[in-house]
N, C-alpha and C positions, 0 to 999 in steps of 0.2 A: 504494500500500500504506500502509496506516495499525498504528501501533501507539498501544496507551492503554495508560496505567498507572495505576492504581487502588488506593491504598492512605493510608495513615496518616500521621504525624508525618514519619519522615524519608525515605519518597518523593516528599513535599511540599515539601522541603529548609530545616524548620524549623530557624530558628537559624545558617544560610548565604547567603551571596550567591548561589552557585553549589552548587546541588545536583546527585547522579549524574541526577535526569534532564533536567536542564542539556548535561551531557555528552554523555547518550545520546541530543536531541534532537541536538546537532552532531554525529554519528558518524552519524545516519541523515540528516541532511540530506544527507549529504555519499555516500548511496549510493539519494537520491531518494526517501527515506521518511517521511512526515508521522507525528511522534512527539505527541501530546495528553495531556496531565500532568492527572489530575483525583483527587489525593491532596489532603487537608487535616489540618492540622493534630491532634492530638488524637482522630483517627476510627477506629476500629477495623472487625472484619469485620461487626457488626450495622450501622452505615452503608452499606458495603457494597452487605447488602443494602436497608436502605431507598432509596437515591440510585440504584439501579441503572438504572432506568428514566429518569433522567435525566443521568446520571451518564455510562453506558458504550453502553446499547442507541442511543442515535442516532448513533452512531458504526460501529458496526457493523464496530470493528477487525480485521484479520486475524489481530495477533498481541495477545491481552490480558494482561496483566503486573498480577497480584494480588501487592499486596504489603502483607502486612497481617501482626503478631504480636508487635509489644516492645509496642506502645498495646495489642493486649488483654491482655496479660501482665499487664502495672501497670495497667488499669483492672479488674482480674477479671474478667472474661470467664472463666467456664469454661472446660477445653479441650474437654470432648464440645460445646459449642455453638461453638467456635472452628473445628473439624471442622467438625461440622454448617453452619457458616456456609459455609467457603470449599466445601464440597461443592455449596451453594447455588446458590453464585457461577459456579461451574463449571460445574452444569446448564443452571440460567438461560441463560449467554452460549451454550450449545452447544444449546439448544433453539432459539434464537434466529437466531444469527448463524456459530456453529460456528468461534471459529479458534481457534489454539495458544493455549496455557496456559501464562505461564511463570509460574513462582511462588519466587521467591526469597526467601531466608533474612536476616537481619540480622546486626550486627558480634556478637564476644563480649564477653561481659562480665568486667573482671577480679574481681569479687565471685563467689566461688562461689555463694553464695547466688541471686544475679542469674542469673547461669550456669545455673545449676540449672533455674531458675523460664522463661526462654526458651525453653531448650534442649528441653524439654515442646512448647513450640509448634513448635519449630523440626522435633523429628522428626512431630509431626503435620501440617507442609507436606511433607515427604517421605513422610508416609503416603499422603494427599490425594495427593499426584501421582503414586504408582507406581498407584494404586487406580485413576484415573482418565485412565492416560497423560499428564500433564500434564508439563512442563519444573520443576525443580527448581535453582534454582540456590544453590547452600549456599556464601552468602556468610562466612559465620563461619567455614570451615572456608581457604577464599581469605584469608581476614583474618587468622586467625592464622598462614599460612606467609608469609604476606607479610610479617609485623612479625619470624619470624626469620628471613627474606632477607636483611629489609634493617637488621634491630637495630636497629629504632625501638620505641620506649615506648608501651603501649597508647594511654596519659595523651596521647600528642603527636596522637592521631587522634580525638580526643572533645572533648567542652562539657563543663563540670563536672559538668552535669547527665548523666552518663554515659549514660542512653537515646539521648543524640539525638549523631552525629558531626558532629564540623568540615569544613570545605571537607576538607581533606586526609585524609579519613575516607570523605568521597562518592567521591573520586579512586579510592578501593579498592571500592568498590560497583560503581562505572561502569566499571571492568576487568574484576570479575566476571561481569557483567552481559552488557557486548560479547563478552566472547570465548563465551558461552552463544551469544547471537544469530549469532555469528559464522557457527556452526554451523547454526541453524535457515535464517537470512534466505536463502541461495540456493537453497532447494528451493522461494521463495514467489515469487523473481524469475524 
């Protein structure tokens, strides 16, 4: 069983040693699943779809993991073309190779402004995946019960440049992430 993940800046684990899919590649080795990380830097959903064809289709994963929406946010990306994109993406892989969809959400923002401007993309991946059947995992929403759990400071899970999280930032990704999979991965084994 193969899983790819496919997305932007911090599925790429920009600005970390160790990024969540670091993590998630140890959590599925460890339950004999070949994880393949083909995120970069600064890429949003219009790379996506250009790299698609070499990017995701020769892999031909069972489970694909779109993660793509703080890079189109701050690069303007529209959000009807950010839709329209991941709708793409979704077809594509399901005309092609057909596997699960998981499409997760990124950390919050403490700027409302920021907040505001995400959170846009953020219900348009939960639109995209109830439209579509698709897995949604609402990372931001895990992000913020987690920091009043555990009474840690936004500031202590981010790079100054607030888009992008610290190692201890992916840590919270890679839990929301797993316990998603958690659920999916045994109806595949």
């Amino acid at each position: 069983m193969r899983i790819l993940i496919r997305g932007g800046s911090i599925a790429a684990g920009y600005g970390v040693g160790k990024g969540y899919a670091d993590s998630l590649r140890e959590y599925c080795a460890s339950k004999g699943i070949a994880l393949i990380n083909q995120s970069r830097f600064k890429e949003n959903s219009f790379d996506g779809i250009r790299s698609f064809d070499e990017d995701v289709d020769p892999f031909k994963p069972e489970i694909l993991v779109v993660h793509f929406g703080v890079d189109d946010a701050f690069e303007c990306v529209y959000r009807s073309e950010f839709k329209e994109n991941l709708v793409t993406i979704v077809k594509r892989a399901r005309s092609r190779f057909n596997p699960l969809i998981v499409m997760p959400t990124s950390q919050p923002f403490e700027n409302p402004y920021d907040m505001q401007a995400v959170y846009n993309y953020y219900r348009i991946i939960r639109e995209v995946c109830n439209d579509l059947n698709c897995e949604v995992v609402s990372v931001h929403t895990y992000w913020a019960s987690w920091l009043e759990e555990k009474g840690v400071k936004h500031s202590d899970l981010v790079h100054d440049d607030v888009r992008y999280p610290n190692e201890r930032g992916h840590e919270i990704f890679a839990h929301a992430i797993i316990q998603r999979l958690e659920k999916i991965i045994p109806s595949y084994l």
